[in-house]
C-alpha positions in Angstrom: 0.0 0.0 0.0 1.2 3.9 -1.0 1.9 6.2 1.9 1.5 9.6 1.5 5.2 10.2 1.3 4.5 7.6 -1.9 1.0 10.0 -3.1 3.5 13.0 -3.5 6.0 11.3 -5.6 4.0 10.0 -7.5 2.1 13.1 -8.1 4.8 14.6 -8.8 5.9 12.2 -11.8 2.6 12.4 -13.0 3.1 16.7 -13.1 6.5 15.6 -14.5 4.9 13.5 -17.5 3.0 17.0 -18.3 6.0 19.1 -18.1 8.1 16.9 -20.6 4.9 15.7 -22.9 2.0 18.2 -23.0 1.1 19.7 -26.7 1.5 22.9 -25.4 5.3 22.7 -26.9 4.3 21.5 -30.3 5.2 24.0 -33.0 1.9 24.0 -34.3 0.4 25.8 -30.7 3.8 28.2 -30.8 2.6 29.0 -34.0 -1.2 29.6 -33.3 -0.2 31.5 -30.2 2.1 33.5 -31.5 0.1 35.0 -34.3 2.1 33.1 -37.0 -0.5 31.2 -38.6 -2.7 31.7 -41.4 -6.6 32.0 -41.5 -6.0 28.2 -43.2 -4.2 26.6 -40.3 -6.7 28.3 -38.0 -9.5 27.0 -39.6 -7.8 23.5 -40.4 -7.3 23.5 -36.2 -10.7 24.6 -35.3 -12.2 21.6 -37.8 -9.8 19.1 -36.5 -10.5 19.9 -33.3 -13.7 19.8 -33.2 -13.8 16.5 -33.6 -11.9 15.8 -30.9 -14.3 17.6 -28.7 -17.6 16.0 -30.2 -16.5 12.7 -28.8 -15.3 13.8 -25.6 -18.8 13.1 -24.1 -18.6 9.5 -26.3 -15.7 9.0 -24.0 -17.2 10.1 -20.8 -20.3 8.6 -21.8 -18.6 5.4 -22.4 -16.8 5.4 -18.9 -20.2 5.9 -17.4 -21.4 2.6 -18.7 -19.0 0.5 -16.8 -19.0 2.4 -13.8 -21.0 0.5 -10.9 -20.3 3.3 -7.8 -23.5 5.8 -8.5 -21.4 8.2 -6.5 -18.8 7.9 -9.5 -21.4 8.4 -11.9 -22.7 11.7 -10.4 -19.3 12.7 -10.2 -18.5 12.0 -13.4 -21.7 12.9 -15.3 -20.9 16.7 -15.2 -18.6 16.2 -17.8 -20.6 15.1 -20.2 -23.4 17.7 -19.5 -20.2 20.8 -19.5 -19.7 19.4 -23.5 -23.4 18.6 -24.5 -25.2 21.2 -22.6 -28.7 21.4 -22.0 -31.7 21.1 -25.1 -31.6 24.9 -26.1 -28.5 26.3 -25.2 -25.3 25.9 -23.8 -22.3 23.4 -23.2 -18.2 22.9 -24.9 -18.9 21.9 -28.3 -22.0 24.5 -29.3 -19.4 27.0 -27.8 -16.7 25.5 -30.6 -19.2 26.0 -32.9 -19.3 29.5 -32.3 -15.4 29.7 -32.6 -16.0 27.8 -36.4 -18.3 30.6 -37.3 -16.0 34.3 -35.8 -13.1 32.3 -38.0 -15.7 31.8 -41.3 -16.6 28.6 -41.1 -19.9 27.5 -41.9 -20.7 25.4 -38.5 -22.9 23.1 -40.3 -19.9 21.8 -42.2 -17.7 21.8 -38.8 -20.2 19.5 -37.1 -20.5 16.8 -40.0 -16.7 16.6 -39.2 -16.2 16.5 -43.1 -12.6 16.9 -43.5 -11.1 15.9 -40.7 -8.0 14.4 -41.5 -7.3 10.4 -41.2 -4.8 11.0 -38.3 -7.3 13.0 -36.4 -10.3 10.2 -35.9 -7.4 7.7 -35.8 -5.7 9.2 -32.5 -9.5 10.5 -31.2 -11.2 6.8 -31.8 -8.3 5.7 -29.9 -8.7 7.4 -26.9 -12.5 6.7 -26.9 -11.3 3.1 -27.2 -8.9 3.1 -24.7 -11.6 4.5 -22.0 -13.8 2.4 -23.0 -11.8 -0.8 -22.7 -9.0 0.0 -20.1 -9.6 -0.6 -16.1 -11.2 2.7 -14.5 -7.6 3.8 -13.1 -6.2 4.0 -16.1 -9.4 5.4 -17.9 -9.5 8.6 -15.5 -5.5 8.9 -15.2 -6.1 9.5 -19.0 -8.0 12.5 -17.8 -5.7 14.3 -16.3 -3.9 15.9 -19.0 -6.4 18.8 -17.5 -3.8 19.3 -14.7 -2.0 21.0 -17.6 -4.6 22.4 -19.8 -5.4 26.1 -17.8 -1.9 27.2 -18.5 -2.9 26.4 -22.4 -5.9 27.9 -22.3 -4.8 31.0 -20.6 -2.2 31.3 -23.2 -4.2 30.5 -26.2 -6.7 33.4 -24.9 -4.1 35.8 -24.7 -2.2 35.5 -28.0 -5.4 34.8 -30.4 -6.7 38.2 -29.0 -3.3 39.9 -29.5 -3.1 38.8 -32.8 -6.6 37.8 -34.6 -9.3 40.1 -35.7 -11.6 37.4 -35.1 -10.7 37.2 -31.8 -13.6 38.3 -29.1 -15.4 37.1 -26.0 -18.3 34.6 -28.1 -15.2 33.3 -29.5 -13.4 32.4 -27.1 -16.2 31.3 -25.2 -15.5 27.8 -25.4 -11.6 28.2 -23.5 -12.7 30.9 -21.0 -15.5 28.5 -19.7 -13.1 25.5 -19.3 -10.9 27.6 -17.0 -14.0 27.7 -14.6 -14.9 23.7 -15.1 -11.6 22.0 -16.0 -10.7 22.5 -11.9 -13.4 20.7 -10.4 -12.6 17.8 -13.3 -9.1 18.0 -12.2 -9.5 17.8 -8.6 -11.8 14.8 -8.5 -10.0 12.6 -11.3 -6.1 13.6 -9.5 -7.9 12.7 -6.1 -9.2 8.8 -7.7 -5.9 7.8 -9.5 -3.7 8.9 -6.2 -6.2 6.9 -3.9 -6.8 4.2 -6.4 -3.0 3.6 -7.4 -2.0 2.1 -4.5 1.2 -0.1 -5.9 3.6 0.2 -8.0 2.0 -1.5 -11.0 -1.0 0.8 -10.8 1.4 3.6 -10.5 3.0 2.5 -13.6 0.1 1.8 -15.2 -1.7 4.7 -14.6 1.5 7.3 -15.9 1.7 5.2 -19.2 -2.3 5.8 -19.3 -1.5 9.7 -19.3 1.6 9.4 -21.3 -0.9 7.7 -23.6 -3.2 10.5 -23.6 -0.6 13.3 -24.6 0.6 11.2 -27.5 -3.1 11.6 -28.3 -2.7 15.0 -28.2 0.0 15.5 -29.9 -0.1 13.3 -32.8 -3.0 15.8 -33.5 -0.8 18.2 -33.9 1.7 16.4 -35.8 -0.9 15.5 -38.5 -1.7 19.6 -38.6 1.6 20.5 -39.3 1.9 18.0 -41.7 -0.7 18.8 -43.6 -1.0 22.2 -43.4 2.6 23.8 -42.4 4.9 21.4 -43.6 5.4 20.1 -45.7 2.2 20.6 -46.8 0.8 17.9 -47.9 -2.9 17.1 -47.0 -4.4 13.4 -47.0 -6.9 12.2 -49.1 -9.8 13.3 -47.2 -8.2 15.9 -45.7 -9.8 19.5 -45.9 -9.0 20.8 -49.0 -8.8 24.4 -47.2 -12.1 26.1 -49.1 -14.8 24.0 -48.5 -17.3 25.3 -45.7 -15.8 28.4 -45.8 -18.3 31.2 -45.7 -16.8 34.3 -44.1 -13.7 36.6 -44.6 -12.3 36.0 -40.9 -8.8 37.3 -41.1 -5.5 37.3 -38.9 -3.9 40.7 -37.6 -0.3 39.1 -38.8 -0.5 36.0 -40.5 -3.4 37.0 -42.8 -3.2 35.2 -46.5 
């Protein structure tokens, strides 16, 4: 069994696994961040992305299933209702939507998830997959890339507003809201995996679960880059960079 002397080193490698791994140092975010990109990249991001936060709730909902422990489930069940919302209004992924539309998107087109490149649902139906299939440990250690994502969203905030005309609160909606919800996410799932991994093996096995999770991340990013920065070459099925276009969104410094 862990002592607490045990809980804070492995909390610590688990803070350690974010500070070597996390997306936030991919080239495509330094880009983004730092005004560099053009109105294409953005758009290819929101549209990639989007995907990945559609099946967020897949995930979550898919955990649910297997849980037994109703107090999990009400725990956990906020997470899917922060993404969906309610019937009318609200919740993560209508918010996206609003980002697709301030950077000329036609949201329609975002939400049929029409172009998103191969990598993207490959790395995305893999993490649903994993949740779904994996022991609960390693399902919410998978989670807790949110330790690290405030610092990203704070910084994504900051440099689209310095740098794209699009840029505004309904835009950002979506990252500012998540600085209010991801803590409460954070704090319960850190709280299970440190009282839950209570050996060595779990320990392990609940690090390679995150490690898992930023490779998700990142290989996201990698297939961006790819297809739209360098060296520029996008997939077959890949979004061709026009269609479901529908506004003049433009960048302050990167604009095409």
């Amino acid at each position: 069994m862990t002592t607490a002397t045990d809980k804070q080193a492995f909390h610590a490698r688990l803070l350690e696994i974010g500070k070597e791994r996390y997306h936030d140092k991919h080239p495509f975010h330094v880009m983004l961040h730092g005004g560099h990109a053009t109105m294409t990249q953005v758009r290819a991001w929101v549209i990639n992305r989007y995907y990945y936060q559609s099946r967020i709730p897949m995930k979550d909902a898919a955990f649910l299933s297997r849980c037994e422990d109703p107090q999990m489930r009400r725990a956990w069940r906020s997470r899917i209702e922060d993404h969906d919302g309610g019937v009318d209004e609200g919740g993560g992924i209508r918010r996206w939507l609003r980002l697709a539309e301030a950077v000329g998107l036609d949201p329609a087109y975002v939400a049929s998830t029409s172009g998103v490149l191969p990598a993207t649902r490959f790395a995305v139906d893999a993490y649903v997959s994993f949740v779904r299939e994996k022991p609960l440990l390693e399902a919410v250690a998978s989670s807790l890339t949110e330790l690290f994502a405030p610092k990203i969203h704070s910084e994504r905030i900051a440099g689209l507003l310095q740098h794209y005309a699009f840029a505004d609160d309904a835009a950002l909606a979506y990252f500012r809201q998540r600085l209010n919800e991801a803590p409460q996410d954070v704090a319960f799932g850190l709280a299970y995996v440190l009282d839950h991994a209570d050996t060595q093996e779990k320990q392990d096995a609940a690090a390679a679960a995150l490690t898992f999770k930023t490779d998700v991340l990142w290989s996201q990013l990698d297939a961006l880059y790819s297809a739209y920065v360098a060296p520029g070459r996008i997939p077959p099925g890949g979004w061709d960079g026009r269609e479901g276009v529908v506004g003049q969104a433009v960048s302050t410094e990167a604009a095409e």
